[in-house]
Structure formats: structure tokens, C-alpha cells
BAKOL-521255 format. One record per residue (C-alpha): residue number from 0; x, y, z. Coordinates in steps of 0.1 Angstrom, whole numbers. Each point is the difference from the previous one (the first is absolute). Example, Ala and Ser with C-alpha at 12.3 -4.5 7.8 and 13.67 -1.06 7.14 Angstrom:
+-----+-------+-------+-------+
| num |     X |     Y |     Z |
+-----+-------+-------+-------+
|   0 |   123 |   -45 |    78 |
|   1 |    14 |    34 |    -7 |
+-----+-------+-------+-------+
END
This chain:
+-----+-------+-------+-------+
| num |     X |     Y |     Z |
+-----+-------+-------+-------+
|   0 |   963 |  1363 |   522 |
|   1 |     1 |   -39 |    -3 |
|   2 |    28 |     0 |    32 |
|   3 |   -25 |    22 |    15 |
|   4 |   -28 |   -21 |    -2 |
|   5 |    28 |   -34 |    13 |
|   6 |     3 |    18 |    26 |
|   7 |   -28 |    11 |     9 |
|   8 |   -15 |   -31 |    -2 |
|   9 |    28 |   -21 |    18 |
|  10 |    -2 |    25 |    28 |
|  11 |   -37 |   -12 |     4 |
|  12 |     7 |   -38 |    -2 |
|  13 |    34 |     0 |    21 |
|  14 |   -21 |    23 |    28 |
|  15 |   -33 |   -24 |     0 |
|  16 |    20 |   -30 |     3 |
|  17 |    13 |    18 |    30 |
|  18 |   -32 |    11 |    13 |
|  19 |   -12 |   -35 |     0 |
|  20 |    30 |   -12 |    19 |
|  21 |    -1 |    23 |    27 |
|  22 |   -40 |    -7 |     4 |
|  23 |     9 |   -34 |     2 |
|  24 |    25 |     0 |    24 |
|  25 |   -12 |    31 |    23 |
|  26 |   -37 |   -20 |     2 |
|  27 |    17 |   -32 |    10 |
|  28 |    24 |    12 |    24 |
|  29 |   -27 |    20 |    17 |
|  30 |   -24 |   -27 |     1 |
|  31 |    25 |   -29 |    13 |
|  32 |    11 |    27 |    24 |
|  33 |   -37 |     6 |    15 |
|  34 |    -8 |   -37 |    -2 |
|  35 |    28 |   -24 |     1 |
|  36 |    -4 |   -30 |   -14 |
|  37 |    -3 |   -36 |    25 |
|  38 |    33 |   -22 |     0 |
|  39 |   -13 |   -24 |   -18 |
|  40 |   -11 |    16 |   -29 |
|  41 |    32 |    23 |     4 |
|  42 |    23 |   -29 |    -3 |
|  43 |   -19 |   -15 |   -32 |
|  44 |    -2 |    34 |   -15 |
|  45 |    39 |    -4 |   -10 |
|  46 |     7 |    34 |    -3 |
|  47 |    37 |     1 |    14 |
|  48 |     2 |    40 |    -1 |
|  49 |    -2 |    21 |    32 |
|  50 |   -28 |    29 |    -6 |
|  51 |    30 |    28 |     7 |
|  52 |    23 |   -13 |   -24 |
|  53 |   -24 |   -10 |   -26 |
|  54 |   -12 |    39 |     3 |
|  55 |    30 |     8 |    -5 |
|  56 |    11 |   -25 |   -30 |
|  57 |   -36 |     9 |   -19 |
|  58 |     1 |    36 |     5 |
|  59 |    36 |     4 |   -15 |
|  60 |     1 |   -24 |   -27 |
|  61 |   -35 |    18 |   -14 |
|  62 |     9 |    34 |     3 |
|  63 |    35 |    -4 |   -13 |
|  64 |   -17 |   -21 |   -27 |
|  65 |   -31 |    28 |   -13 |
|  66 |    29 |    24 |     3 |
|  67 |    22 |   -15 |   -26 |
|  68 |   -29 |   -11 |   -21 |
|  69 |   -13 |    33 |    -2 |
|  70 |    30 |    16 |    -9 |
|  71 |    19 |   -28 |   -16 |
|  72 |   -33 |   -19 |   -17 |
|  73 |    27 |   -22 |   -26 |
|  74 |    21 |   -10 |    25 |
|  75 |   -21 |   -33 |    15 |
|  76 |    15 |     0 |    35 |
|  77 |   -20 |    26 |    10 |
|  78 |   -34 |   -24 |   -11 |
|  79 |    25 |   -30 |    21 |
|  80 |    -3 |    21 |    31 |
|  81 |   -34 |    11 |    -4 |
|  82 |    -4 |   -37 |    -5 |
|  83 |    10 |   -14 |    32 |
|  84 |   -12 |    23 |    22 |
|  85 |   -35 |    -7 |   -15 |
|  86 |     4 |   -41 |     3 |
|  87 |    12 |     9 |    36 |
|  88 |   -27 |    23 |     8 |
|  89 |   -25 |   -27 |   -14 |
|  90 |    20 |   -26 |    26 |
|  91 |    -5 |    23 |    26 |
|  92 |   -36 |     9 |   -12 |
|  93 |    -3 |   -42 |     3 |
|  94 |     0 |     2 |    41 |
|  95 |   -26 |    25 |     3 |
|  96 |   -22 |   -28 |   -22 |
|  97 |     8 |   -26 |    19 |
|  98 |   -21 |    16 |    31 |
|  99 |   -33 |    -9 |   -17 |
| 100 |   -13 |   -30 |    -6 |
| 101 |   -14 |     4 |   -33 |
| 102 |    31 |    13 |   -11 |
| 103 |    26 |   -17 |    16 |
| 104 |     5 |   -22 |   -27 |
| 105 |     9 |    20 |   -23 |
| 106 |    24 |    21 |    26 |
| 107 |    17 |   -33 |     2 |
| 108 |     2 |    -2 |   -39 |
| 109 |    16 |    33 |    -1 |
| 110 |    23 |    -2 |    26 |
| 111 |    28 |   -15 |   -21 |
| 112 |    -1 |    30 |   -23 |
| 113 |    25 |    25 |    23 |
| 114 |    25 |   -28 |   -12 |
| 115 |    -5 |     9 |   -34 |
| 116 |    15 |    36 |     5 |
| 117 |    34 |   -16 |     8 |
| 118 |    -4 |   -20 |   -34 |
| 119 |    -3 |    36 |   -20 |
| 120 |    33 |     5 |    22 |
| 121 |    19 |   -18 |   -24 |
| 122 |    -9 |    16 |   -28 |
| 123 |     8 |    32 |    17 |
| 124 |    39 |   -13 |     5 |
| 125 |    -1 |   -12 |   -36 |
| 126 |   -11 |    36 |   -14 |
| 127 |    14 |    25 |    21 |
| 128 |    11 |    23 |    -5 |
| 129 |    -9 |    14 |   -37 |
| 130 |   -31 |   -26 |    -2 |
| 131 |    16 |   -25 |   -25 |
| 132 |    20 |   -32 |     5 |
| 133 |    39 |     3 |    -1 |
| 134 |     5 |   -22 |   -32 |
| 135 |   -20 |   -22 |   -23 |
| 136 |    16 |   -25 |    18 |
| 137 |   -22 |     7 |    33 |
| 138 |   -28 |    -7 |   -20 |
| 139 |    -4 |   -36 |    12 |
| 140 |     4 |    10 |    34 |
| 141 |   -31 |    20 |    -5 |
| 142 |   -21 |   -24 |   -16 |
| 143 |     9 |   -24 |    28 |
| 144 |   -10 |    27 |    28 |
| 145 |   -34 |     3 |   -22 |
| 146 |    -7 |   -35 |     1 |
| 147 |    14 |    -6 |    40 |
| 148 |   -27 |    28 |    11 |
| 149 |   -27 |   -10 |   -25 |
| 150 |     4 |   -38 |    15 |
| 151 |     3 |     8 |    34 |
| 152 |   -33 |    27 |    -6 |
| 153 |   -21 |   -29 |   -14 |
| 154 |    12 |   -30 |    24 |
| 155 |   -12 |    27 |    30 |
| 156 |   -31 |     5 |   -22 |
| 157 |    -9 |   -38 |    -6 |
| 158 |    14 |   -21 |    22 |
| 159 |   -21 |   -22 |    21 |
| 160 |     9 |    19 |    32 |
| 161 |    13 |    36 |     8 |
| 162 |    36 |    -8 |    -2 |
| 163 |     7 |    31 |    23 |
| 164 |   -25 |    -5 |    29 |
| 165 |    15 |   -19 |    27 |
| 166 |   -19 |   -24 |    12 |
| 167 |   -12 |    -1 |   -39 |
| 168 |   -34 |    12 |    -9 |
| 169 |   -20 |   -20 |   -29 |
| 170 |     2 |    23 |   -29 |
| 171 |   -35 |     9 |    -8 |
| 172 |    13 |     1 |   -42 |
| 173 |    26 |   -27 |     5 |
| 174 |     4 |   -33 |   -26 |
| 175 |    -1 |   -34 |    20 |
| 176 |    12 |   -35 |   -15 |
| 177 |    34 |     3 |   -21 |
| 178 |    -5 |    34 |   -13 |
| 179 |    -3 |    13 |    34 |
| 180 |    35 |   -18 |     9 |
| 181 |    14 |    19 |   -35 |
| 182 |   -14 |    34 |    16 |
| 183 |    19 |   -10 |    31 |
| 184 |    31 |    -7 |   -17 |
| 185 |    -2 |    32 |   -22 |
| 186 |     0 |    21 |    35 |
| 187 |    32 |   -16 |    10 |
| 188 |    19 |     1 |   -33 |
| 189 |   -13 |    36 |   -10 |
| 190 |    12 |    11 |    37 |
| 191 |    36 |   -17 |   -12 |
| 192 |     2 |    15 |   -28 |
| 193 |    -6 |    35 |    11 |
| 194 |    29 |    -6 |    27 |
| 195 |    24 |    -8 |   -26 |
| 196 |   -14 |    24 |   -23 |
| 197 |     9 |    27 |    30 |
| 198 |    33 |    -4 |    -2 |
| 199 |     6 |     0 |   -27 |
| 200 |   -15 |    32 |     2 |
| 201 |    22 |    10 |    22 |
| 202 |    28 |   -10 |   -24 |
| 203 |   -12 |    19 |   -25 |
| 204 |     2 |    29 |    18 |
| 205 |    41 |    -9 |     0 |
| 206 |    -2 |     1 |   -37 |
| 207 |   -15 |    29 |    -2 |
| 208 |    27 |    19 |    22 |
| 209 |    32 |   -14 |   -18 |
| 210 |   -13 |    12 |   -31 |
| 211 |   -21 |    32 |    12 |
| 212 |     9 |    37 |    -2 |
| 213 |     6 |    26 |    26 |
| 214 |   -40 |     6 |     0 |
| 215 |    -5 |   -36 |     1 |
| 216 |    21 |    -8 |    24 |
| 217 |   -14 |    24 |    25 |
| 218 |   -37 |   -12 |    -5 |
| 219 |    16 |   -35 |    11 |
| 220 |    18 |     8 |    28 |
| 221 |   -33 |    18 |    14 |
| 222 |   -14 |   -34 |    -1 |
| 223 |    33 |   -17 |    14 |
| 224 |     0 |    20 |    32 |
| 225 |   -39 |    -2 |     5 |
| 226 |     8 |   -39 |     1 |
| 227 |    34 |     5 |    17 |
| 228 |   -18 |    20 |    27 |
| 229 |   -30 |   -29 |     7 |
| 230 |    24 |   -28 |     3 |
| 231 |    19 |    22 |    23 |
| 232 |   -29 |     8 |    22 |
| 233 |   -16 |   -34 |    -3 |
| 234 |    32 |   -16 |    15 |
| 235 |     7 |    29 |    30 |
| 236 |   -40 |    -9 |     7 |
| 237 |     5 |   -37 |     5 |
| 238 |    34 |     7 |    18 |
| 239 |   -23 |    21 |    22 |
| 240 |   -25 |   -27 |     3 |
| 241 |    27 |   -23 |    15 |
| 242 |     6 |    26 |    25 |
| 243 |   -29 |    13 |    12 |
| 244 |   -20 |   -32 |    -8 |
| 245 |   -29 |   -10 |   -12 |
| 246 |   -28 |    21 |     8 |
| 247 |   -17 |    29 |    -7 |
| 248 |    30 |    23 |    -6 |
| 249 |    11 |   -24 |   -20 |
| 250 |   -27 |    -3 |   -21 |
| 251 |    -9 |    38 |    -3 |
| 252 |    35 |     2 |   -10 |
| 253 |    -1 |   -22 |   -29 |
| 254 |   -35 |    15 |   -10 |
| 255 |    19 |    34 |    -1 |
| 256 |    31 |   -15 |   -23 |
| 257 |   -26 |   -14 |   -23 |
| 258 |   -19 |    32 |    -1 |
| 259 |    34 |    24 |    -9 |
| 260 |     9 |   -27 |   -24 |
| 261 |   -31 |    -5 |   -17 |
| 262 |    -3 |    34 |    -8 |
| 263 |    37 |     6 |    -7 |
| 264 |     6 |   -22 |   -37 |
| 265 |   -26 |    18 |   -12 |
| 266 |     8 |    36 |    11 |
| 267 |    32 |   -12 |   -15 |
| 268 |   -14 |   -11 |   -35 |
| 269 |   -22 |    33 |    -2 |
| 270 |    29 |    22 |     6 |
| 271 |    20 |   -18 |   -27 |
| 272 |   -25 |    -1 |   -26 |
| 273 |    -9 |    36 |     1 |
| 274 |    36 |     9 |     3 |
| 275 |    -9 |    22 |    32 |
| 276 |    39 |    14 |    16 |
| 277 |    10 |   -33 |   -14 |
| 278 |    34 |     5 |     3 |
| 279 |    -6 |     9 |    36 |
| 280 |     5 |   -41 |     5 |
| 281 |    36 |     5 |     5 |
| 282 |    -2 |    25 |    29 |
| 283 |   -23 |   -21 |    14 |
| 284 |    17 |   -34 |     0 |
| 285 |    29 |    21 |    17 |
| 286 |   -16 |    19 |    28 |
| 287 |   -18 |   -38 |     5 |
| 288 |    34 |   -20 |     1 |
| 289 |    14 |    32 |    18 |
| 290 |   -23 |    -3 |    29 |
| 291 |    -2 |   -31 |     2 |
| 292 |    32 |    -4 |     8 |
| 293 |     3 |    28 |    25 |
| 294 |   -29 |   -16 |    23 |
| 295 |    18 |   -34 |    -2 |
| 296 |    34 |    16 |    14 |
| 297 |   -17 |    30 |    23 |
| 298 |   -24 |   -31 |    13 |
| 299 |    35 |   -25 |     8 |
| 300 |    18 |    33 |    16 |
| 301 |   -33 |     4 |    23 |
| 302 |    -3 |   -36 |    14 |
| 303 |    39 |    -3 |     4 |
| 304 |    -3 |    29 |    18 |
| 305 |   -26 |   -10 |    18 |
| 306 |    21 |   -31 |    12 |
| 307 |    32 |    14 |     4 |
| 308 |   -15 |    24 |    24 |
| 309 |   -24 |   -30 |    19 |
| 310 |    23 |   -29 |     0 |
| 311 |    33 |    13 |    -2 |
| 312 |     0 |    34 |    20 |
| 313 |   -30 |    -9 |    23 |
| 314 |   -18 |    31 |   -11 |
| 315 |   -38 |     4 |     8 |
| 316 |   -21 |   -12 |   -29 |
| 317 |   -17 |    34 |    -3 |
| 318 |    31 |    21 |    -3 |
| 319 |    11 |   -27 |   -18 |
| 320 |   -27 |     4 |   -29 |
| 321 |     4 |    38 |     4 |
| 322 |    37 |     1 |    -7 |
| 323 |    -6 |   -26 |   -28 |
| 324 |   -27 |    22 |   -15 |
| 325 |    20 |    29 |    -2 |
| 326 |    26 |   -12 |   -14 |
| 327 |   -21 |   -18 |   -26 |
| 328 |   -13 |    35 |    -5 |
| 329 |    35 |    16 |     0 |
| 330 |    10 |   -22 |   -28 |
| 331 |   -25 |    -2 |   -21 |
| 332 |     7 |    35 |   -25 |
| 333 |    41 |   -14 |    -4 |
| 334 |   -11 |   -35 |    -8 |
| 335 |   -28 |    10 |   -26 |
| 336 |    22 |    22 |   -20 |
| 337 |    26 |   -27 |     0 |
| 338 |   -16 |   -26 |    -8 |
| 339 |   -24 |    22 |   -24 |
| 340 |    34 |    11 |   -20 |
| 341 |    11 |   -37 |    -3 |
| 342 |   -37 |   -11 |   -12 |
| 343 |     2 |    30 |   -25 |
| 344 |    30 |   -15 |   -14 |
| 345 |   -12 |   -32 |    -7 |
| 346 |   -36 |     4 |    -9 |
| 347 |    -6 |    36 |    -9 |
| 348 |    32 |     6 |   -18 |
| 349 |   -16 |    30 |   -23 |
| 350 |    -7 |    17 |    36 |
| 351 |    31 |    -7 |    11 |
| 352 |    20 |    11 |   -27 |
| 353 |   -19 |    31 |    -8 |
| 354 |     4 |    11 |    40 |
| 355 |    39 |    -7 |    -2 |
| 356 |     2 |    25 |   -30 |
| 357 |   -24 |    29 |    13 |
| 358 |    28 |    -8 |    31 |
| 359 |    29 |     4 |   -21 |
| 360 |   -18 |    31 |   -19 |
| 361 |    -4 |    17 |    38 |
| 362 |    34 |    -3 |     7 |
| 363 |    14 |    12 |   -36 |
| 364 |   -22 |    31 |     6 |
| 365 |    16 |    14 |    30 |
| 366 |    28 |     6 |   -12 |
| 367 |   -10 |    13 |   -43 |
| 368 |   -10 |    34 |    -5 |
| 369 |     0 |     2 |   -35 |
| 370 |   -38 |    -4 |   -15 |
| 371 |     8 |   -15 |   -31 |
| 372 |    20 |   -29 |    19 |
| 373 |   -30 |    -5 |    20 |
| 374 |   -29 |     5 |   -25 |
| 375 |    22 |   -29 |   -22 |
| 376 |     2 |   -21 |    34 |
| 377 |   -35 |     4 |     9 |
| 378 |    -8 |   -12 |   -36 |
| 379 |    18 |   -32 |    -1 |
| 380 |    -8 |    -8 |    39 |
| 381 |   -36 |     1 |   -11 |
| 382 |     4 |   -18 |   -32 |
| 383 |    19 |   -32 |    21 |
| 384 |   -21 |     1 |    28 |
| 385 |   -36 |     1 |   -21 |
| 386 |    12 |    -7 |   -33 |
| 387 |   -27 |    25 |   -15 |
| 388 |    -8 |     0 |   -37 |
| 389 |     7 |    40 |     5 |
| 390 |    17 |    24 |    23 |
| 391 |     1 |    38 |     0 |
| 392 |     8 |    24 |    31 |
| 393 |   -14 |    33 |     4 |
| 394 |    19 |    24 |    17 |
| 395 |   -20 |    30 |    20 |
| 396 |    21 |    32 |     0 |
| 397 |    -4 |    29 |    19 |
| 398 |   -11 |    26 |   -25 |
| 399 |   -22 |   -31 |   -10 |
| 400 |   -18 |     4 |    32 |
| 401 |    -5 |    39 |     1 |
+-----+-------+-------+-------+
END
């Protein structure tokens, strides 16, 4: 009844924390959209966040974050999520503010506060994934991420300007003389401390994956390729930049990037704390590499192509593409099974494994008639393959069926 009742009542916090942050954002976004704000007052609002990408980045860490609070209330990195996408809603919520003048001092007082979701970041690395610290060890670590984000919160909060307005904007609850120069300093050395504290977040996370389970281990490397994936993608954006150049494909570019990566770590985190086709992670990480790898080849057999045939055999250009396409086309079912198998091999080796035996099992088959022989095979194919607590095979015969 008690768990009942937890539940009940967590379902009703995580979901109103939620609401709020959706209301937030959704009345913001609508209203900068409608009325956008001058440049000046844009460029002193400090808000560095475009509005698609911070969309994206609130709506994901909140949902993700009631989800888990809901149904994991004891584990605290659902409350983290919730967390920042609140303080970045309230950021956001800051620019809508700003647009009146009897408010828009206090929109510039709030719009440091989207930074503080990153801050809850760190305790995110330092929890996840069961919602406790590795060691006692990490408990320093901790207490110095605590007292980073609690200095750098009260430096925004006191200090004689607003530290993150460029130009800065007198702060309407900021400390002048020397106390107003200790505020100052607390912003810079809270913001240093959380960096350092964030890797060694990071580390932690190595710790935790030399020492982890199978479970474990899973849960981490959902969060692993979430990151893997953004650095990826943030790299092939600014390689794209250099090519295209600055502009607005470019920029829409980036804000895309930003977008599938803000919402990807914590997709990442909610699939690993509830355990949802966890083990899926490996399959994943395979077809990823897999593909990957077949669109860099297929990609260098298509523009060699296309200059063999153009500066070499003086084809037109557009036969040139067409032949270049096909055989891009032609090659690309070959090259993805062989480069798939070889993937398999190295980084899903339970797939890989288990499909070489159900091989081996075919082949043994054709040519064994007795059913004992096969029932016995069958039995130990299964039990290497899946490793199953229990295995039992029911055989259907015909006067079964009549």
C-alpha cells in the first residue's frame, strides 16, 4: 500500500514539474516567435541557445526526467533531469521577460539559470547509472561539484553585474564594493570547478565499467554511444561548415546536430535506467559502425567513379553520375553483409557466435535423420547460443495432432 501511495505520489510531482516546463518553454518560444526581440536587447539577453535546439534540449531532458522519476522515484537522476530542463526552461522563460519593461530586469536576472541545468549534468555522470556514486572514494568529488554549482549559482545571483549578459547588465540584487568583487570571483571559480568536476565525471564512469557487470556494462555503453554519436556528428557538421561555408546551411546544420544530440544522452540515460531492450546496445553499436562504414567506402567508389569516367575516359558528366550511381547501388547489399560479418565479429561477438552455430546446426541437419541425435543437438545448440537457465523441446506427433 505504502509503494502505492510513493508512487502515486511521485507520478504527481515528476508530471507537474513537467507540466511547468513545457508551459514555460511552449509560452516563451511562442511569444519570442510572434514578437522577436530588438538586437540590442537580443545581444544583452545572453541566452546563447537557438529556439529549435533549446526545444529540443528542454523537451527531452524533462520528459526523460518525469519518466524516470515516476517510475524510478529513489533513483535521483530522474529529479537531475527534471532538474535541468526546469533551470533551462526558466532561461528560456528569461527572454520572453526581457520584452517588457517592467520586467526586463528580472528576465536578465534569470537568464543565467539555463546554465545551471548543465551544472546538475555532473551529478548525473557521477550517479548514473544505479543513482549512487561508484565508491566512497567519489565522495569528495561530489561535495566539490556541490560547492562549484552552489558558488557559481550565488556569484550569478549577487554579483554586481549579470555575469552572462553581454554587454553586462547591472544586476538589480547584485553586492557592490569588495563583496561584489568576491561574488564575481565565486562565478569564475564555481564555473572551474564544475569543469573539472565534469571530468572527472566522465572518469568515473571508466570506473564504473572496469568493475561493472554484464547489466552494468550495458547501461554504460548506452551512454558511451549517445556521446560517441554527438562528437561524431558535431565534427562531420563543422567539416561541413568548411565546405559549404558559413551561412545559413551552415548554421541550420549545426542547429540540427545540436537538436539530435541534445535529445540523444538523455534518450540514452532513460533507456538504461529503466532497463528497456538494454541489451539491444550491442546490435546497435554494430549496425552503427556497420553502416557507417559502408557509406564511407560506397561514397569513395561513387566519386572515383565519377572521375575515372570524367577525367580519365572523357565520359559525359551525366552518364558519368549514372554509371557511378549504379554501381554504388550494385554494391551496396555485398559490401554490407561483409563488412556487417566482420563488425559482428568484433563488437557483437554473442551475435556472431550464436549465428555461426545455428549455421553449423543447419548444415549437421541435412544430412541426420535420427530424432534423438537431433532433439540432443537442438538442446545443446540452444543452450550455447542463449545460455538459458532451462531448455526443454516438445515434439508434435502425428497422432498428437489428430
Amino acid at each position: 500500500m505504502r509503494q502505492g501511495v510513493a508512487t502515486g505520489a511521485a507520478f504527481w510531482r515528476a508530471w507537474s514539474i513537467w507540466a511547468v516546463t513545457i508551459a514555460l518553454t511552449a509560452t516563451a518560444i511562442s511569444y519570442d516567435a510572434l514578437h522577436p526581440l530588438p538586437a540590442r536587447l537580443a545581444e544583452q539577453s545572453g541566452n546563447g541557445l537557438d529556439m529549435v535546439v533549446g526545444l529540443t534540449f528542454i523537451v527531452a531532458f524533462a520528459t526523460v526526467g518525469a519518466l524516470l522519476a515516476w517510475k524510478k522515484p529513489g533513483n535521483p537522476i530522474g529529479w537531475l533531469l527534471s532538474g535541468s530542463g526546469l533551470a533551462d526552461a526558466l532561461g528560456g522563460f528569461s527572454q520572453l521577460l526581457i520584452h517588457f519593461p517592467q520586467t526586463r530586469t528580472l528576465g536578465h536576472w534569470l537568464g543565467w539559470t539555463w546554465l545551471l541545468g548543465l551544472g546538475l549534468c555532473v551529478f548525473v555522470g557521477l550517479l548514473f547509472p544505479a543513482g549512487s556514486l561508484p565508491s566512497r572514494r567519489w565522495r569528495p568529488v561530489a561535495w566539490a561539484a556541490g560547492a562549484g554549482l552552489a558558488g557559481w549559482i550565488l556569484g550569478n545571483a549577487f554579483a554586481p553585474t549579470i555575469v552572462t549578459a553581454d554587454p553586462p547588465v547591472p544586476n538589480p540584487v547584485g553586492v557592490t564594493g569588495v563583496p561584489g568583487k568576491i561574488f564575481t570571483a565565486m562565478v569564475g571559480g564555481g564555473a572551474a570547478l564544475m569543469a573539472v568536476t565534469g571530468l572527472a565525471a566522465v572518469l568515473s564512469l571508466v570506473f564504473r565499467y572496469r568493475k561493472a557487470q554484464a547489466a552494468e556494462r550495458a547501461q554504460l555503453r548506452w551512454l558511451v554511444y549517445a556521446g560517441a554519436l554527438i562528437v561524431v556528428a558535431f565534427l562531420a557538421s563543422t567539416l561541413a561548415e568548411k565546405v559549404v561555408g558559413p551561412g545559413a546551411t551552415a548554421t541550420n546544420l549545426q542547429n540540427a546536430v545540436s537538436s539530435g544530440g541534445g535529445a540523444l544522452v538523455p534518450v540514452a540515460i532513460g533507456v538504461a535506467v529503466l532497463r528497456y531492450r538494454l541489451y539491444d546496445i550491442d546490435r546497435i553499436i554494430s549496425r552503427t559502425l556497420a553502416y557507417a562504414i559502408v557509406t564511407g567506402l560506397l561514397i569513395g567508389v561513387y566519386a572515383g567513379s565519377v572521375l575515372l569516367a570524367t577525367e580519365v575516359l572523357r565520359f559525359r558528366t551525366p552518364v558519368a553520375v549514372a554509371a557511378a550511381t549504379l554501381a554504388a547501388a550494385a554494391l551496396f547489399t555485398p559490401v554490407r553483409r561483409w563488412v556487417q560479418s566482420r563488425v559482428d565479429r568484433r563488437f557483437n561477438r554473442a551475435r556472431y557466435d550464436a549465428d555461426q552455430i545455428a549455421a553449423a546446426f543447419a548444415t549437421r541437419l541435412k544430412d541426420t535423420v535420427d530424432l534423438g541425435s537431433v532433439r540432443d543437438d537442438l538442446t545443446g545448440i540452444v543452450s550455447r547460443a542463449l545460455e538459458p537457465t532451462h531448455v526443454s523441446v516438445w515434439i508434435s506427433r502425428p497422432q498428437d495432432r489428430g
